[in-house]
Every structure is written in C-alpha cells, then in structure tokens.
N, C-alpha and C positions, 0 to 999 in steps of 0.2 A: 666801326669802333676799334681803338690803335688795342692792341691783346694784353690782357691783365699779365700781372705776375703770374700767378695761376699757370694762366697755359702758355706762358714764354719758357715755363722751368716743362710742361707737357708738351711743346713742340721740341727744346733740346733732349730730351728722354727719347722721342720718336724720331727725332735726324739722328741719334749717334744710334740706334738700334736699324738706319739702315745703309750699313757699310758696305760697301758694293764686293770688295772684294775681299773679306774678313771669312776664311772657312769658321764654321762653328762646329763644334762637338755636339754629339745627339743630347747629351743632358743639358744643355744649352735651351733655354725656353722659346728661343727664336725659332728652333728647330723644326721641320715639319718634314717625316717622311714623301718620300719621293716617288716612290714605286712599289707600289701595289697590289694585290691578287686582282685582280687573275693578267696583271701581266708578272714578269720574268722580274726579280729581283736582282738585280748585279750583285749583290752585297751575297746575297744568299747562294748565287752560284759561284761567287769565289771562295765562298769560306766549302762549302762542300766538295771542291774540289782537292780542299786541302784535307777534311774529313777521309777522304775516301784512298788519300795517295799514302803509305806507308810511311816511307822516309823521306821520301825530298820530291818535290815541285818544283815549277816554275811558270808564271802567268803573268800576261801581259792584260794592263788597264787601261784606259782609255775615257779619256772628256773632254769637248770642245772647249773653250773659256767658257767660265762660267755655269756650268753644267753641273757643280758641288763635289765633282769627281774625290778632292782630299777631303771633304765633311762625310762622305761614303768612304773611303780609305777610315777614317773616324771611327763610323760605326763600323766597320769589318774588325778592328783592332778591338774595341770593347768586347764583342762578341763572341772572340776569342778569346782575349783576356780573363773573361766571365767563366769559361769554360779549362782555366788553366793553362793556359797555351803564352810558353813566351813570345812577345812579340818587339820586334826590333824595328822602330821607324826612324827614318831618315828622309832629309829633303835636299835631294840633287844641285839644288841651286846654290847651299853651303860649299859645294867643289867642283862646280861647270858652267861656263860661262853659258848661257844659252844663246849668243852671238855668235860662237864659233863654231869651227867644226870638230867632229864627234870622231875617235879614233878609238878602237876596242881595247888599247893599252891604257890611256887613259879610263875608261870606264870601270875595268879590273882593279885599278889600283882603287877608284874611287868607291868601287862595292865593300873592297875588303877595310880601306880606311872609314869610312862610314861603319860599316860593322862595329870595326873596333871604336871607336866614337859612342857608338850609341849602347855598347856593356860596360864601359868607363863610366858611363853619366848614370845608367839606371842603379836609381838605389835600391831597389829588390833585392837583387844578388850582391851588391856592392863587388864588382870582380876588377880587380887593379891590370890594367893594360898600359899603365903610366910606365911601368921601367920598358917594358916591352910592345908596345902600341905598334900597329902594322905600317903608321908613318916613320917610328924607331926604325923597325925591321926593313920597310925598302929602303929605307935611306944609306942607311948599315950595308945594306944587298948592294945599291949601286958604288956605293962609296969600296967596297972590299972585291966585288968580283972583277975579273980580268973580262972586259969586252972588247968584244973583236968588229971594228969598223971596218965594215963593206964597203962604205962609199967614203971614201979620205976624202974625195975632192966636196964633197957641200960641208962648207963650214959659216960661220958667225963672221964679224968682221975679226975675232983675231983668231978665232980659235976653232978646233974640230966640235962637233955635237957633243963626242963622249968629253972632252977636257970644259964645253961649256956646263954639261949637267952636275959632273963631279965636282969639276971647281967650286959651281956656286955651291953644293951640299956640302962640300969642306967648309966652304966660308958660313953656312949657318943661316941658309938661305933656309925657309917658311917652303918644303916640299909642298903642302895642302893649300896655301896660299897661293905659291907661284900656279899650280895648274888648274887655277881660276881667274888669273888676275896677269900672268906676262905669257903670253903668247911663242914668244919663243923661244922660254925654256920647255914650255908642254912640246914642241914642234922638231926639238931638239929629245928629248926624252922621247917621242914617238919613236925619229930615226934607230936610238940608241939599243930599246928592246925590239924594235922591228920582228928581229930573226930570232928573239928568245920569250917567245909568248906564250910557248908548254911550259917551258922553265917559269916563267912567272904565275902561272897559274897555278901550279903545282904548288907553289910555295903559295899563293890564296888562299889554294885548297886549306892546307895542312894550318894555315893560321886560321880559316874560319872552325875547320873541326878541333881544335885546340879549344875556339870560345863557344863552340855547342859542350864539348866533353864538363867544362866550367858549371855552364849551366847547368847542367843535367846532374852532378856532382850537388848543388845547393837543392834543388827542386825538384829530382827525382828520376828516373831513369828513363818516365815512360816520356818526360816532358817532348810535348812538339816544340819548336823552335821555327818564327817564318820572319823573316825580314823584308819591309817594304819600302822601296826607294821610291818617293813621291818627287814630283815636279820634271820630272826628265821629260813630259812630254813640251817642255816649255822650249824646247833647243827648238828654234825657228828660222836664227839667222835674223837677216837685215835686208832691206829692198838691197844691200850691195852685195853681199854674198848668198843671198837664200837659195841659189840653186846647187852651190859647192856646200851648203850644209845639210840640205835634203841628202844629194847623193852620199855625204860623209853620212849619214844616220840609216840611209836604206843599205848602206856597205856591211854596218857595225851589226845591224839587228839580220839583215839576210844570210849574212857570210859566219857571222861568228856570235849569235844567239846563244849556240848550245854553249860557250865558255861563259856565260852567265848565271847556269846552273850552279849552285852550291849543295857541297854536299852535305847531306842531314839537317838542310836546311826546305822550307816552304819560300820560296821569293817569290816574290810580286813586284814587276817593274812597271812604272806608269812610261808611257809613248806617247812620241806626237801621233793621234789621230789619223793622222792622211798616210802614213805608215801599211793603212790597208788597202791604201788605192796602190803603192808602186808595191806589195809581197802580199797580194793576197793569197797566196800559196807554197811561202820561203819557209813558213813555220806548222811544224803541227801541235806546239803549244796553244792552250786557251786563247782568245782575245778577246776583252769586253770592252764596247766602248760604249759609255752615257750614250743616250738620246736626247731630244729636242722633248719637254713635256705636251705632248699631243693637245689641240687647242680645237682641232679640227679635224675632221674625216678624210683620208684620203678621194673625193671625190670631186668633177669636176666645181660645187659651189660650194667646198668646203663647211660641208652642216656643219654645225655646232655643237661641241664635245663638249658635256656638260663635267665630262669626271674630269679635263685638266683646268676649266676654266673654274672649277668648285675649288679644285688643289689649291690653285695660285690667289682667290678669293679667302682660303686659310691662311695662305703666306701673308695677307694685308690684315689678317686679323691676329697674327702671332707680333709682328712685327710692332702695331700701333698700341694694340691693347683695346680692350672694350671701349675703356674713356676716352681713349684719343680716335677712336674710331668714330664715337660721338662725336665731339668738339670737331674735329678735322674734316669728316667726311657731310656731318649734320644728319647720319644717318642717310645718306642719299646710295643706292647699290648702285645706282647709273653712273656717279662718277666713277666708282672703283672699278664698274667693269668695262669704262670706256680706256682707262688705265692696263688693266688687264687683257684685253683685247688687242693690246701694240703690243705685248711684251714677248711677244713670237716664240711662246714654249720657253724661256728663258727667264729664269729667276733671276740671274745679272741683267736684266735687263729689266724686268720689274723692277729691282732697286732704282735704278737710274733712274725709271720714270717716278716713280716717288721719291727721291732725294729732288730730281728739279719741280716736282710740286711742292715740295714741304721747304724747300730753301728759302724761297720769297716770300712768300704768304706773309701778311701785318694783321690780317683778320678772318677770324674761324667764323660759318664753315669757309671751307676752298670754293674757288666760284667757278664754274664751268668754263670762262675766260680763260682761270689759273690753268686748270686742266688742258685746255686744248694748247697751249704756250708751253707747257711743261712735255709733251708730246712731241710739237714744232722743235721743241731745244733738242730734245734725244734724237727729231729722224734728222736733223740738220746735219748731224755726227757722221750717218751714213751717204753724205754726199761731201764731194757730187760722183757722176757714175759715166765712165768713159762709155761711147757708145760701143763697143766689141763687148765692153762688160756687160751691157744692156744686152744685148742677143743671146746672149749665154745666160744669163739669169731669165732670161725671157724662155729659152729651151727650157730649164730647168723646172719652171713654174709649169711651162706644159706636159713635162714626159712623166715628171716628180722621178726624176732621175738627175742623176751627178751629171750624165753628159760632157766625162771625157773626152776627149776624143784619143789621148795617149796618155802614156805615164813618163812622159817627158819633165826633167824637170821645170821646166817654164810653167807647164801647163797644172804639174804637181802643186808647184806655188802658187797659182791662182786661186787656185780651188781652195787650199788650205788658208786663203787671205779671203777666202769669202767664209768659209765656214768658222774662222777665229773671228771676224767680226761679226759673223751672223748675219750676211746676208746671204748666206743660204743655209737653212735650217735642215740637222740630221734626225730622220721621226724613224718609228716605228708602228706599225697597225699588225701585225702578227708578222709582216716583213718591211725587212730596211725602205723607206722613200726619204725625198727628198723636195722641199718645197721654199720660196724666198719669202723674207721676211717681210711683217704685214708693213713696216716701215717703208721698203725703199718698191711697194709694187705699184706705185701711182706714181712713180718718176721712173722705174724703169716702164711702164706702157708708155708713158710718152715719148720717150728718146727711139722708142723703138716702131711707134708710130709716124714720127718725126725723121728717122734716118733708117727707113727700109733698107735690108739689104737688096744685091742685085737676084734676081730669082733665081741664078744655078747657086747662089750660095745658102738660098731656104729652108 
C-alpha cells in the first residue's frame, strides 16, 4: 500500500535527519555520546590537558572520515566555554586548499589570519581587528618591507616571486583568497618569506598576544584563551599529487610543529591521521586520534560487542524517532541490526546504510529485500579491489595490524586511502588494532583465494 501523507511528511523528517556528513553540536537531539567509561574519553583528555598547562599548549587531533572528530571538537568547545574559557574556532578549509601542498609559511600566516577572523566576528568581546586585521598587517609587511631575493633566476612568465607577490598586493589582490585559490601566488609567497620565517613569526607572535591582551582586557585577567583549527586533517592531495602532499605535510608538522605554538594561547590543531604512521616520534606534543566504534572483539571470530553494537542501535533510535522507528522498521531489531552489523564501527557509514534504505522505500515497514539492496548499494561503493590491495587487506585481517612495510610515501598513501575510506578500520580494545571492513571481507577472500600469491611472497 503507496504511503499516506502521514508518513511521506515521517519519511522526509527521518531522510533530512540522516545527513551523512553534517557535524552536529552536542545540544543537537541527533546527538549521541561516543566514548564512554570505562574507555578513555578524547574530549576529556584534551580539555585536561589544557586544565593542567598554565599558559600555553599545543595538541594535535585526529579522526578518520567520518569518525564525528569536529561534533567532539564541538563538545570540547562547550565545555570549556561552560567553564569560562575563551574559545577561538576556526576551519582550515576557509584558507587551504586540501589539494595542494602544505608549506609552514603558508600555515603561519593562516593560523594568525584565522585568529584574527574569528575575534572580529565573536560578538562576546566585540574586538574591532577591521582597521588592523593580521590580513592588513602582512599585507602592509609584504607590501613595505625591503626583501632580498636569493634565487633571481626562478621567476613567473614576466616577473620575479618578489615583484609577482607585491605587485598583485598593490593591485588589491584578496591575500586570504589567493592562498586558497591561485597556486602560484602561495608558490611564489612561499619562495619570497623562505629565509624570513623567525621574522614572520615574531610578528604572529606579537599580533596573536596583542588579541589575547584584548581579551583578557573585557573578561578578566585569569581568562584562558585556546584556539582550534579544525579540518587541516582534510589536506590529502589527489591520485596526482598525494605523494608530494604527504611529504609537503610530514615536512611542515616534523620540522617545524614547534612554530605552531602560540603564545598564551591553548591550540589544538586537527591532522591528517596517517601523520602517525611517517613521525611517530618527530613530536612530544599530545596526539589523539578517533577510533573505529568497537563492533567486535579483538579475537580470531570476532565475538560480539554488545556495548558498540547497543551504541549504534541509539544512533537508529535518535536519528528516526520512536514513531518512525515504528512505521519504518515495523518494530523488527533484526533489520536494524543486520544494518548495524555492516557499518564497520563507523557512524558515516551507518548513515549511508540508512539513507539508501529510507531513499526508495513506497511502503512502511522496510522489507528485508529493501535491507539487503540498500547493503549491496553501500558495499558496491567499495569495489572493486586490485588484487595487491587484496593481500594486504588480507595481511591486515590476519595480524589486526597496519602491516606496513615502510613509510614510503606510496605505501603512506595507501594506507591512508584505505583507512579514509574504511576499508581498513582503526579500533582500540585497551590497545591500537586494526581490522577490514565487514563490507569488502567476502570479495577480498575471494581475490585472494582466487590469485594466490607465489609462496616466497606469503
């Protein structure tokens, strides 16, 4: 029977509440904590870290796609907010291409331009950076200081680095735009501060303690001050360049992390992820990264974890609603948990499996047909799967290890193209493993049953 009015207006209520990639705030009634006692809270140990540091921090964050990494950025911000603590958010993707590559001058500039960005806009303090904004000030910097070209010989088609970056800031070129958007003025601006990167820092410095003195001037002396620049771990590059943007980001965070530090400032910068596979020893700053919501046991038949498979059975009950949980599911838990059961520790992936159940559907309830086709659609996404990709997801499933073999970047990018798309999932059980998703494990046994390797390669 074709679906009443009734539930065509209760089906569009339950498809626009599951957007796959919409972060939500914790007051958000979609909302469902994620991490638990008795495991380790990331929320909780970033904010204590900041608790516990005097004056100034600095902490690196981490989440695969999909992993709610900025709805936890979210709640960290509340909960300090709660507790009186200014907080400066900012999202890296407003001033970085995450196609290209990552160069610590560009980064500097874009820490202290987002700074200033985001005490322009907060009505709290209302602090005016408009005559004086940190885009003013380098602009002003490049445009007045006398620099000295090392390399005369690399130029534009007509012009040197320094006479391309200055000319276009004379002509009233968009500094904050161009170093997201033309490549070769950022490329050219790189060359230009090259060799003056304490001097610019210096001058970061003194502009970011300039907008802590401000604050601390309206709100009190004792106020903390932490700035968070979300989505930097999105810098990935392209199948064409992702191996010169890997090395351009493990350059910027191994070599020159500590110029990220602000003073009298708490920062928290979000990373790409696989960041811990090429330095896991460049930094002795914090690093947290999301996990995989644990589905299963670390063991070889993967018993059945009742506490994440309960979690993600909340997430289908915040999302639909009691009544649509009726009408949709007809009360049935076997569909929802044969739903639940693909979604490999992965709330983005949950959605997807119920966006392509709830998309087609003409008549409530869903029919286990619907179910298994909405399933087919999602694992269809992760093929198909070269056979080299098979023996490594096949190592992977057996050792529940990454199964490196270098931190080459080839071999960097694979891995981080398996763990972005989740076909290999990052868990925790008191320590790091690593296991493939429930999706692609019945096409990679075949390919790997099917195109044995030779036995010195086993």
């Amino acid at each position: 029977m074709p679906l009443t009015p009734e539930q065509k207006i209760l089906k569009k209520r339950i498809y626009n509440r599951l957007k796959v990639d919409e972060p939500i705030h914790p007051n958000d009634d979609r909302y469902v904590l994620l991490y638990r006692p008795p495991h380790i809270d990331p929320v909780a140990n970033l904010k204590e870290h900041i608790d516990l540091t005097d004056v100034e921090s600095m902490q690196f964050f981490s989440g695969f796609r999909g992993s709610g990494k900025s709805s936890e950025l979210f709640r960290l911000k509340d909960k300090l907010e709660q507790e009186d603590v200014f907080v400066v958010y900012a999202n890296a993707l407003d001033y970085i291409n995450p196609s290209e590559e990552l160069d610590i001058t560009d980064l500097i500039i874009v820490v202290a331009g987002a700074f200033s960005d985001a005490l322009e806009k907060d009505d709290r303090i209302k602090i005016n950076t408009q005559d004086e904004s940190y885009w003013t000030r380098i602009k002003n910097y490049l445009i007045n200081t006398k620099l000295d070209i090392t390399d005369a010989s690399v130029k534009t088609e007509f012009t040197t680095p320094a006479e391309s970056v200055i000319g276009g800031l004379k002509s009233g070129i968009d500094l904050k735009l161009a170093l997201s958007t033309t490549p070769t003025f950022r490329q050219n601006l790189q060359k230009l501060l090259a060799n003056r990167i304490g001097e610019l820092k210096r001058d970061v410095d003194n502009f970011i303690q300039d907008g802590v003195k401000e604050v601390k001037l309206v709100l009190g002396e004792d106020t903390k001050v932490v700035f968070i620049l979300d989505s930097l771990e999105q810098i990935r590059g392209s199948l064409f360049n992702e191996q010169s943007v890997i090395q351009s980001v493990e350059r910027t965070f191994s070599q020159n992390y500590r110029l990220l530090k602000l003073p009298s400032v708490h920062s928290i910068y979000t990373v790409p992820p696989w960041l811990k596979f090429v330095m896991p020893n460049s930094t002795t700053e914090p690093f947290t990264i999301l996990h995989s919501i644990k589905q299963w046991q670390n063991d070889p038949d993967r018993s059945y974890s009742d506490e994440g498979n309960d979690l993600f059975g909340e997430i289908v009950l915040k999302r639909f609603g009691t009544d649509g949980m009726q009408e949709f599911f007809g009360n049935d838990d076997g569909k929802i948990k044969k739903l639940v059961s693909y979604c490999g520790g992965s709330l983005r992936d949950l959605l997807r499996l119920l966006n392509e159940a709830v998309l087609p559907v003409q008549n409530f309830p869903v029919t286990d047909e619907e179910i298994e086709r909405a399933i087919n659609n999602v694992k269809s996404t992760f093929l198909p799967i070269a056979i080299d990709d098979a023996h490594w997801l096949a190592k992977i499933e057996k050792t529940r290890e990454a199964s490196l073999a270098n931190t080459q970047g080839i071999n960097v990018g694979k891995l981080t193209r398996f763990l972005d798309t989740h076909f290999v999932l990052y868990l925790r059980n008191g320590q790091e493993w690593y296991d493939i998703h429930p999706m692609v494990r019945e096409e990679v046994a075949n390919i790997v049953k099917n195109n044995p390797l030779p036995a010195t390669n086993q």
